[in-house]
DOLO-731381 format. One record per residue (C-alpha): residue in three letters; x, y, z. Coordinates in steps of 0.5 Angstrom, whole numbers, padded with zeros to 4 digits, always signed. Each point is the difference from the previous one (the first is absolute). Layout:
<recs>
ALAXYZ/...
</recs>
This chain:
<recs>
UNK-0200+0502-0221/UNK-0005+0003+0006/UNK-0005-0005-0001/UNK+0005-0006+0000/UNK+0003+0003+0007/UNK-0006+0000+0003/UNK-0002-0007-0003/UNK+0007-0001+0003/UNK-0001+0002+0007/UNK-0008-0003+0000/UNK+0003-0007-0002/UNK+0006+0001+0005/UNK-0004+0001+0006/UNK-0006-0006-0002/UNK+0006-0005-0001/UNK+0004+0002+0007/UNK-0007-0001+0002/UNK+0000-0007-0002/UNK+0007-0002+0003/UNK-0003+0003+0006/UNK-0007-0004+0001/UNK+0004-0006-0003/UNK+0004+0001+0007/UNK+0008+0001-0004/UNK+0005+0003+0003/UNK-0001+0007+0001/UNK+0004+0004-0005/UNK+0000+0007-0004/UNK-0001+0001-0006/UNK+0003+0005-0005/UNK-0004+0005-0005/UNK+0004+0003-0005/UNK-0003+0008-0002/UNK+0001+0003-0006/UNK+0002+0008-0001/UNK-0008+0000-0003/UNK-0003-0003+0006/UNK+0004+0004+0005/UNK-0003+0007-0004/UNK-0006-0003+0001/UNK-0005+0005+0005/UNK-0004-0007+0002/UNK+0006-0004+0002/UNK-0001+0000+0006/UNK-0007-0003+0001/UNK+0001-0005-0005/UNK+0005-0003+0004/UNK-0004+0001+0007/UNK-0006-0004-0003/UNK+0003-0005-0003/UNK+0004-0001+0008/UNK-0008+0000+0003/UNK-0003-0003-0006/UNK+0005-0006+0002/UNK+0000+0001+0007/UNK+0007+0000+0000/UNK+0005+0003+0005/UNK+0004+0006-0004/UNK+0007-0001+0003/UNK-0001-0007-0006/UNK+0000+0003-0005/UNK+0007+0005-0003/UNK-0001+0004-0006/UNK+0006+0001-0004/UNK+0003+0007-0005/UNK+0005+0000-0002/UNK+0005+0006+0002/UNK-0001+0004-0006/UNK-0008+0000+0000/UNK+0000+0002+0007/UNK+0005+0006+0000/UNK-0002+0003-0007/UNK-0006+0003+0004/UNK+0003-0001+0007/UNK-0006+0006+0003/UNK-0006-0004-0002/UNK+0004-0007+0000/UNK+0003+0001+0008/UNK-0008+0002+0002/UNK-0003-0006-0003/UNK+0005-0005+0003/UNK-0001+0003+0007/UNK-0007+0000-0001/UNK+0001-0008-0002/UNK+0005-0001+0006/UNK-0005+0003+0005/UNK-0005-0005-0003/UNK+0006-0006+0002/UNK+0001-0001-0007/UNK+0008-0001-0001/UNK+0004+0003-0006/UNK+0006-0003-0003/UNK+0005+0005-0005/UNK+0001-0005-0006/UNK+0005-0001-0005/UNK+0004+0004+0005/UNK+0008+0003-0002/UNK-0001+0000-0008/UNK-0004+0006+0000/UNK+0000+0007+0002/UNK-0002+0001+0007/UNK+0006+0002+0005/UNK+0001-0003+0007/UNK-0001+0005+0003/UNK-0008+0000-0003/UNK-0001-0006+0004/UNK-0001+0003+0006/UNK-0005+0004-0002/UNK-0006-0006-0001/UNK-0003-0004+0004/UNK+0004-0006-0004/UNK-0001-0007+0005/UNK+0004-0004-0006/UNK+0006+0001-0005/UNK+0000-0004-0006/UNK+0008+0000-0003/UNK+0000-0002-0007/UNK+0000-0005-0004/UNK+0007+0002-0004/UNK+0003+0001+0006/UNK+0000-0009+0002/UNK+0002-0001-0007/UNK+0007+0006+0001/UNK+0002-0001+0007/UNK+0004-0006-0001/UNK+0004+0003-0005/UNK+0001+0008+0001/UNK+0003+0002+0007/UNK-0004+0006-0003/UNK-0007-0002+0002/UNK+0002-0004+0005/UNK+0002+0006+0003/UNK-0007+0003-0002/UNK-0004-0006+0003/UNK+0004+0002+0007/UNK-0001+0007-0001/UNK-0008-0001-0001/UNK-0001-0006+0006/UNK+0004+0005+0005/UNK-0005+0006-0002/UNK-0006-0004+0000/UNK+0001-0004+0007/UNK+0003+0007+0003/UNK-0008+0003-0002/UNK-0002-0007+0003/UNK-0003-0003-0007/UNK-0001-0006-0002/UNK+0004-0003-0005/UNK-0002-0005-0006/UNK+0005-0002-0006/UNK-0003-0001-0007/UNK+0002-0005-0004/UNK+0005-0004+0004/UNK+0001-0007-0004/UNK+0005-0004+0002/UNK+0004-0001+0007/UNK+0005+0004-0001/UNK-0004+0006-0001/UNK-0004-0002+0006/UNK+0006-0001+0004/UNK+0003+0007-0002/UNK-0007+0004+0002/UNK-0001-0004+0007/UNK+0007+0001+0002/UNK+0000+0008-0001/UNK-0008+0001+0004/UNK-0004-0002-0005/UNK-0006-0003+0003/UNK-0005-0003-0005/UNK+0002-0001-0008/UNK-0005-0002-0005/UNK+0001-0004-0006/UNK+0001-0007-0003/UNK+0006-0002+0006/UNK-0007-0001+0002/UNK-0005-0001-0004/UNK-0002+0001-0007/UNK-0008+0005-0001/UNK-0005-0006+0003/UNK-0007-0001-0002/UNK-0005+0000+0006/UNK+0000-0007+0002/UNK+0007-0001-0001/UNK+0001+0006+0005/UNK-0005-0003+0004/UNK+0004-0006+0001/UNK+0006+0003+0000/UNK-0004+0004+0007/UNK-0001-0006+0003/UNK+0007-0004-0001/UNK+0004+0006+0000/UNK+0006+0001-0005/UNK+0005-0006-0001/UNK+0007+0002+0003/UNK+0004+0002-0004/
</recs>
């Protein structure tokens, strides 16, 4: 996986740079980090190259871990996501609420973004329960003035629900499906239908 991550993050880079001198419009883009990849002594440099190597600002780009990986070796993990917030690199905490992270670890990471998970879209509709989770979180998370992303969102009933309780972004097929380059590019230039 480490190889792989670092293509990942080189490839990443390269592309973001090619949206930019293609003059699309400026967007950040996300990177997923692996447990294996976090451990990693170099990481750090492999992600400070690929920015330079690309001439890229690195408030474009955000890594995401999920909760479990960063807090199953908070020390060494909490250095480095300082190490790559001081370098201008932003952190989302993935797949948040089904791991086993508590809240209150929240405000010990430099975290910029909070990523719901996905089995929270497909349950807040139907269980009060995690409705109540979903409150519960977004209150947490704009108290500690993070971002807020839903995973999953695949219908406007769900879209409604998370918007009306202070979700600002979502991610799912509401919107689109996973796209090829060039179907991404032009969807860039002619902007997401409304729905």
């Amino acid at each position: 996986i480490v190889p792989i991550g670092e293509w990942v993050i080189n490839e990443a880079c390269s592309q973001m740079r090619q949206w930019i001198d293609k003059n699309l419009p400026a967007f950040r883009l996300s990177v997923n980090i692996s447990g294996r990849e976090l451990n990693r002594i170099d990481l750090f440099s492999t992600i400070n190259n690929a920015l330079e190597k690309n001439n890229l600002p690195p408030s474009l780009l955000e890594l995401e871990l999920t909760e479990n990986i960063v807090f199953q070796d908070m020390n060494n993990a909490q250095q480095l996501l300082e190490n790559l917030k001081k370098l201008g690199v932003r952190i989302s905490v993935d797949d948040f609420g089904v791991g086993y992270s508590t809240l209150s670890q929240l405000a010990h990471f430099p975290f910029d973004t909070l990523k719901i998970d996905r089995y929270f879209a497909d349950r807040v509709l139907s269980s009060p329960k995690d409705a109540a989770v979903v409150k519960g979180i977004v209150t947490v998370a704009q108290n500690l003035d993070l971002n807020i992303i839903v995973e999953g969102v695949e219908n406007h009933d769900q879209l409604a629900f998370f918007s009306h309780h202070g979700c600002e972004y979502i991610q799912g097929y509401v919107y689109s499906k996973p796209l090829p380059v060039e179907e991404f590019e032009k969807l860039l230039i002619e902007g997401f239908p409304a729905k």
